[in-house]
TORKOL-4160 file (C-alpha; in steps of 0.2 Angstrom, whole numbers, padded with zeros to 4 digits, m for minus):
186
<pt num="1" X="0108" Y="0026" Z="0113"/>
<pt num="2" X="0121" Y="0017" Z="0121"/>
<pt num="3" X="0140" Y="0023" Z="0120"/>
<pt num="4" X="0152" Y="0013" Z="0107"/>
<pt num="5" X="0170" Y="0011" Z="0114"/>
<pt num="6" X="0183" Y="0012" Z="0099"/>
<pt num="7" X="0191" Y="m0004" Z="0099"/>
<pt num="8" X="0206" Y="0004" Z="0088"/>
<pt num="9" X="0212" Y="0015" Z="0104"/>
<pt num="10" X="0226" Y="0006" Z="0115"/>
<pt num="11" X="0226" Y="0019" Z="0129"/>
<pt num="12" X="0218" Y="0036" Z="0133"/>
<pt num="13" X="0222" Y="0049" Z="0146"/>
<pt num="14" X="0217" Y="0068" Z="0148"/>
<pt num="15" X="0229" Y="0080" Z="0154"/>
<pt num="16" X="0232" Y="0099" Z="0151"/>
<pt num="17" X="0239" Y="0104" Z="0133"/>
<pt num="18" X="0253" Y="0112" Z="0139"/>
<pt num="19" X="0263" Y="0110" Z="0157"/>
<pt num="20" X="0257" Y="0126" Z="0167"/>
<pt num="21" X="0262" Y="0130" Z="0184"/>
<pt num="22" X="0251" Y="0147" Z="0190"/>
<pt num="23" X="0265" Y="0161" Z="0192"/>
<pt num="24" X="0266" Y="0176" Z="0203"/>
<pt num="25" X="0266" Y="0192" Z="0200"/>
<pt num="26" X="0283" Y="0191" Z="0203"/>
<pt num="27" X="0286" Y="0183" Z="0187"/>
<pt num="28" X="0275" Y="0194" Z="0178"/>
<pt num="29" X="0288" Y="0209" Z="0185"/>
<pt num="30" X="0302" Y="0200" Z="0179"/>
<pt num="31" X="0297" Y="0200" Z="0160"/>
<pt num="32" X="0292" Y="0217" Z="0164"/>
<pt num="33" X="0309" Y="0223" Z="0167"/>
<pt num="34" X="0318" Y="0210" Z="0157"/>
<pt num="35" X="0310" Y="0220" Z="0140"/>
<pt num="36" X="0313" Y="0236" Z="0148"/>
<pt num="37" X="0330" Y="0234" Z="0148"/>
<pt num="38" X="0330" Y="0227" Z="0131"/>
<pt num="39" X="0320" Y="0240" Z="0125"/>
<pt num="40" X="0333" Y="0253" Z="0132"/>
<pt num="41" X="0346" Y="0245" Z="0125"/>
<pt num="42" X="0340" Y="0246" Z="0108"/>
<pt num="43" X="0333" Y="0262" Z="0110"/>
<pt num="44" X="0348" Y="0269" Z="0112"/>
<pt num="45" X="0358" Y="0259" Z="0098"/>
<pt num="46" X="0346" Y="0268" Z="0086"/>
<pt num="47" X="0336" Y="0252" Z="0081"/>
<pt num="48" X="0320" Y="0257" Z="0086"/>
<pt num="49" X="0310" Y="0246" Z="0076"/>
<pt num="50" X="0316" Y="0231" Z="0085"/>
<pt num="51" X="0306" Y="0237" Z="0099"/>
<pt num="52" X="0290" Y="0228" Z="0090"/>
<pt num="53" X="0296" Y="0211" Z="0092"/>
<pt num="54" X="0303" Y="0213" Z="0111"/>
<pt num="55" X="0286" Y="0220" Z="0117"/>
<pt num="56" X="0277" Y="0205" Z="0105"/>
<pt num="57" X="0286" Y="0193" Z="0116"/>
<pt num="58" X="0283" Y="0201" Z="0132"/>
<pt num="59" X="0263" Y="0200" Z="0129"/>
<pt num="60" X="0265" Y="0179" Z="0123"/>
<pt num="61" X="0276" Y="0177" Z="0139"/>
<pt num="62" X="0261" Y="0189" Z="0149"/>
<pt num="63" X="0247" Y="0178" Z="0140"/>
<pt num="64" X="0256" Y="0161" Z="0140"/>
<pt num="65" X="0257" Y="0164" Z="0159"/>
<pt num="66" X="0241" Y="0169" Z="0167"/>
<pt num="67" X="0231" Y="0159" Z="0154"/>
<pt num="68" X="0229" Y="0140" Z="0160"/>
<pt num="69" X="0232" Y="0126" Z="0144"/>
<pt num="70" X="0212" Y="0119" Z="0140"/>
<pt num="71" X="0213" Y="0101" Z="0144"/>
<pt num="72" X="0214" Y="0089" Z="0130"/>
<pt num="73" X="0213" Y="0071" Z="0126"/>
<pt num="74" X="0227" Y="0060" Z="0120"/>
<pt num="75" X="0226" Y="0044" Z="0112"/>
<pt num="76" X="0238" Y="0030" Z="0106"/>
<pt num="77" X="0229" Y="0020" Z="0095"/>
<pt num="78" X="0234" Y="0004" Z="0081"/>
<pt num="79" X="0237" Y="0017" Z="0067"/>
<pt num="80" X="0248" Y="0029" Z="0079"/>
<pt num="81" X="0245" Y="0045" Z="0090"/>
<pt num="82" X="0232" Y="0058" Z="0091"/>
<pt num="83" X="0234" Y="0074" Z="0102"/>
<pt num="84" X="0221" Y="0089" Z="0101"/>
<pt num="85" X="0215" Y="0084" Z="0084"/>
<pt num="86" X="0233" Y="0081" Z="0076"/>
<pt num="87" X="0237" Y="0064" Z="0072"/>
<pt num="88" X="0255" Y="0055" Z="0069"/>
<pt num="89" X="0253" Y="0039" Z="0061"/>
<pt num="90" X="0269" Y="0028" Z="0066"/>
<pt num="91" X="0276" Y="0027" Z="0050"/>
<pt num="92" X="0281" Y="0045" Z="0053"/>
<pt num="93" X="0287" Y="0044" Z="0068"/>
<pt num="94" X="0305" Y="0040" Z="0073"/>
<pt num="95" X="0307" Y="0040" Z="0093"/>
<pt num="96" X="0304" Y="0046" Z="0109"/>
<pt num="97" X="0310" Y="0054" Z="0124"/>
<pt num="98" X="0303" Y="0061" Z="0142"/>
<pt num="99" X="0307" Y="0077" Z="0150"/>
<pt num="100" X="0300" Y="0087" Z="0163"/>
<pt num="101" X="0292" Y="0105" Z="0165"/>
<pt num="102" X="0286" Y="0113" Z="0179"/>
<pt num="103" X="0284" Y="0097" Z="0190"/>
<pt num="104" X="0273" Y="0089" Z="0174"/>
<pt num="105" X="0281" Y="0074" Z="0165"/>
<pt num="106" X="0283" Y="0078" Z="0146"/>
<pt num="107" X="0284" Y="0066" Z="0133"/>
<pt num="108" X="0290" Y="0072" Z="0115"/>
<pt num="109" X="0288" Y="0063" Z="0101"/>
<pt num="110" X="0300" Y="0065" Z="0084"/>
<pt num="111" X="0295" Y="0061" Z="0068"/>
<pt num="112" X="0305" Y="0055" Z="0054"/>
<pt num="113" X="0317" Y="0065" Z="0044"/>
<pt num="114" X="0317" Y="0078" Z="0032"/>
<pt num="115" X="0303" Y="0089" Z="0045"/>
<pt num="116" X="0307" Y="0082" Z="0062"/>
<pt num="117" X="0292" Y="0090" Z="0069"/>
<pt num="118" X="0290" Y="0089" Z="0088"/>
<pt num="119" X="0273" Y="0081" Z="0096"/>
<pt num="120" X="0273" Y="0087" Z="0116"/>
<pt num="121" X="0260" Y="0079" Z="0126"/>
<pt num="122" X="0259" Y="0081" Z="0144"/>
<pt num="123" X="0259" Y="0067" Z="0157"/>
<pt num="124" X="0248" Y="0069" Z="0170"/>
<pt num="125" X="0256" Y="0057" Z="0184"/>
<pt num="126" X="0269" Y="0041" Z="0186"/>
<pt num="127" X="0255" Y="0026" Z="0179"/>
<pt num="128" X="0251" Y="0036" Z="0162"/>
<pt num="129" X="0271" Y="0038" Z="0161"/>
<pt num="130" X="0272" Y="0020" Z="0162"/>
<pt num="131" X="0256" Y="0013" Z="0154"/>
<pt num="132" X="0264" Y="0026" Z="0139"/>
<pt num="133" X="0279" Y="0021" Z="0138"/>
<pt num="134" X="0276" Y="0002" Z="0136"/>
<pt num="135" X="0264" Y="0006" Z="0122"/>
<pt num="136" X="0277" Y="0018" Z="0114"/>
<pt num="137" X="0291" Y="0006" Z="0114"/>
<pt num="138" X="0283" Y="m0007" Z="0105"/>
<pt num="139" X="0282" Y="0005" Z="0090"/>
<pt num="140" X="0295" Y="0018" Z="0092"/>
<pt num="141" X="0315" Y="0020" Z="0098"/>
<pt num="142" X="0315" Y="0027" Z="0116"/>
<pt num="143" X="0329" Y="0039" Z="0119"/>
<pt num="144" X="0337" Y="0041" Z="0138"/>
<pt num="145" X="0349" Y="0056" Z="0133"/>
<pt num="146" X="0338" Y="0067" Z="0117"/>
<pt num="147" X="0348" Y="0074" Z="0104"/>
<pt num="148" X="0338" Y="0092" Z="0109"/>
<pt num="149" X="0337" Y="0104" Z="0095"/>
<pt num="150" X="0345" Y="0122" Z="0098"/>
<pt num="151" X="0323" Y="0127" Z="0100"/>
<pt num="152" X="0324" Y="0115" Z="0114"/>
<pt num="153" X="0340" Y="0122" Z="0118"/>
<pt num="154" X="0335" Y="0140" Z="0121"/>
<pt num="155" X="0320" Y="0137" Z="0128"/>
<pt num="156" X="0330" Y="0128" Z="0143"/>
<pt num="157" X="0342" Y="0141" Z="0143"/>
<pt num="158" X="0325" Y="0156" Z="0145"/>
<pt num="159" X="0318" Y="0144" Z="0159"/>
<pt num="160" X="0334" Y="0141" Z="0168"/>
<pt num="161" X="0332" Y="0163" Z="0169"/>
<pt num="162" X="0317" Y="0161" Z="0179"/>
<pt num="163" X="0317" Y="0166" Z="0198"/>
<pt num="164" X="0311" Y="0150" Z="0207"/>
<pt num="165" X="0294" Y="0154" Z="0214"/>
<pt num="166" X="0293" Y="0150" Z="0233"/>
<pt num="167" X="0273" Y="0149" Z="0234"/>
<pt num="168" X="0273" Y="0142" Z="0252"/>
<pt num="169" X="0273" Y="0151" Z="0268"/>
<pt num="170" X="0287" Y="0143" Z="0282"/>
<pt num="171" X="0280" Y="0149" Z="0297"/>
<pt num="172" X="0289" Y="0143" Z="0314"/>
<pt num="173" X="0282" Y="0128" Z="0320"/>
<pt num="174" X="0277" Y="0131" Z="0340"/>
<pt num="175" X="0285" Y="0118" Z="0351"/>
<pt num="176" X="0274" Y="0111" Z="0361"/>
<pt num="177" X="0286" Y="0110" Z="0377"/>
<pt num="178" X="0289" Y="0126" Z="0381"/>
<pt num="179" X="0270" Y="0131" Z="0377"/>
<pt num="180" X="0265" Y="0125" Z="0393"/>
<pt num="181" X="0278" Y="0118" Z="0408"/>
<pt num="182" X="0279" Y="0101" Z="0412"/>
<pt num="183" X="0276" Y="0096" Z="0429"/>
<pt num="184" X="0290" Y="0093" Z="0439"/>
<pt num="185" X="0292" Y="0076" Z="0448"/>
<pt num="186" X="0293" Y="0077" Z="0468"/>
């Protein structure tokens, strides 16, 4: 049976749901003692049931860590946008804007007032970003500096928190030269 491309679909990419970057255990030791503390700190003011939601958090920090986003496909199509099985018609949708995440290229989507609900879709390199954005812009208001909401907001601020993660190795380079001695001229 032979394979029918949808002619309604403008562009399509695959990319992960989310942006990940693996994390060490480093990372994993920070929340560790980050909730510690908070848990002392309550512990001691007497509001022992707050406890609950600080080690709730702690295990969605622990779980959104070490668990990698499934890979999804997205789609801009005539009617509007479809992202892992949610679709955003244009008409609800007000503009656009790109960030970044741990070296991946967001793009968030607003929808029109009352709900302004958020569509994030991960950009998987610089052509999608592109290819994108001169789809979105025939239909949508592009925004260089977003208005963020005070969710965007704090979740900046909880990032900024992080220890940067240095993953690679520097190990001296040898120099050549004084491995083994030039011959002298006579």
């Amino acid at each position: 049976m032979e394979k029918v491309e949808n002619p309604q679909v403008l562009f399509s990419w695959k990319a992960p749901l989310r942006p990940y970057k693996k994390q060490s255990k480093i990372i994993l030791r920070f929340y560790l003692a980050l909730a510690l503390l908070l848990s002392l700190i309550v512990f001691f003011f007497g509001d022992k049931i707050l406890l609950l939601p600080i080690w709730a958090i702690l295990f969605l920090f622990y779980t959104l860590t070490i668990t990698p986003p499934p890979e999804v496909e997205n789609k801009i199509t005539t009617f509007g946008i479809e992202s892992a099985g949610v679709i955003a018609s244009w008409e609800n949708l007000s503009h656009f804007y790109f960030d970044q995440r741990f070296g991946f290229d967001t793009l968030t989507i607003v929808s029109q007032p009352p709900f302004f609900y958020h569509l994030y879709l991960t950009l998987p390199n610089k052509e999608v970003k592109q290819k994108v954005f001169n789809l979105l812009v025939q239909h949508l208001i592009f925004q260089e500096k977003p208005h963020k909401t005070i969710t965007d907001k704090i979740a900046d601020f909880f990032l900024s928190l992080l220890p940067e993660d240095k993953n690679e190795i520097i190990t001296p380079a040898k120099d050549v030269s004084s491995a083994s001695p030039k011959p002298q001229p006579a």
